[in-house]
Steps between C-alpha positions, in 0.01 A plus 500: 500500500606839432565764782255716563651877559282776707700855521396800605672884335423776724552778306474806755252375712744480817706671731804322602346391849189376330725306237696350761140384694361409150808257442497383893075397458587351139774261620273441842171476261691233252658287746494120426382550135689283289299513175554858447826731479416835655686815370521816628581837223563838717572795393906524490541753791355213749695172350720486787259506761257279329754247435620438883092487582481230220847360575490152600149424416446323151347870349697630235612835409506678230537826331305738285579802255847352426745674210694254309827687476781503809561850540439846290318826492159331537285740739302356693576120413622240723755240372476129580864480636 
């Protein structure tokens, strides 16, 4: 059977405390599922802090609004590296 994928992109709906109690009541709230990979998609300025609230829990992080290129005059992008 195929793996089944559920992830949630937040866009700007947080605040970095209410990403960090998001993430915490996601990994609580998914607990013991093994049919379903759970992944979390903050905005960039809270990756940090949502990764140690998802950190050892099987929720996976992610990123969103990425720029393909390691460095340069890009305004307002954020580079994967």
């Amino acid at each position: 059977m195929r793996q089944k994928y559920v992830a949630g992109n937040w866009k700007m709906y947080t605040t970095a405390a209410t990403a960090v109690a998001l993430a915490r009541a996601v990994v609580e709230g998914t607990a013991g599922l093994s049919k379903v990979k759970v992944g979390l998609f903050p905005p960039f300025p809270y990756l940090a802090q949502v990764a140690q609230a998802v950190a050892g829990s099987s929720v996976v992080l992610g990123a969103q609004d990425l720029y393909p290129e390691k460095e340069g005059a890009f305004t307002g992008e954020v580079s994967p590296h």
